[in-house]
N, C-alpha and C positions, 0 to 999 in steps of 0.2 A: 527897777531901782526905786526905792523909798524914796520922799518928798521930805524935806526939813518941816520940823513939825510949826516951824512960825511961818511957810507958807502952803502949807498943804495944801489948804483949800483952794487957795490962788491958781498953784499950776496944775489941780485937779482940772479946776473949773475950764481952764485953757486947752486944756486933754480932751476935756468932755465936749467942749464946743465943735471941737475938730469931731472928733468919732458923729456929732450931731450930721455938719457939712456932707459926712463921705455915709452916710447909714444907708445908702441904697448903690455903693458902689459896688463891683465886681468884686469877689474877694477868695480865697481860700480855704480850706472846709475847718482851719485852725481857728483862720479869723471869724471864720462866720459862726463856728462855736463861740468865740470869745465873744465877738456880738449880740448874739443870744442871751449870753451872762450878763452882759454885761445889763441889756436892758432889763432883766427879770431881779438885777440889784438894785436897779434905779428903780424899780416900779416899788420894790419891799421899802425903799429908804423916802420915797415919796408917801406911801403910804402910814408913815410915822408923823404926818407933819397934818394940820388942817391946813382949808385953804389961803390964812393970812401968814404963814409961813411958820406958826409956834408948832409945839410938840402938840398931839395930841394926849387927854387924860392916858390913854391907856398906855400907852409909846413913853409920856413921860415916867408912869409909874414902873414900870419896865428898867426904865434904865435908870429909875432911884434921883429924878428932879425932882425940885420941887418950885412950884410955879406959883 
């Protein structure tokens, strides 16, 4: 199910908190694919950003900011 786009981030961030809690539970070979993704998304979307939380030069030109 899609998130309303005025809180997306909100109850992403609440999803994501949980999947953090349970990252070395027991799991299913669906979930543990989806785990897999899921961190190899979080690594790509972390690597967009330096480390005081803006975009990076190149991430921002990418996606046509302008800073």
């Amino acid at each position: 199910m899609s998130n309303m786009s005025y809180c997306r981030f909100q109850n992403t961030l609440e999803d994501l908190r949980d999947c953090e809690e349970n990252l070395y539970e027991p799991c299913s070979k669906d979930e543990h694919r989806a785990r897999i993704n899921l961190l190899r998304l979080a690594h790509r979307i972390a690597a967009d950003f330096d480390n005081d939380g803006s975009f990076n030069k190149e991430a921002a030109e990418a996606l046509e900011v302008t800073q």
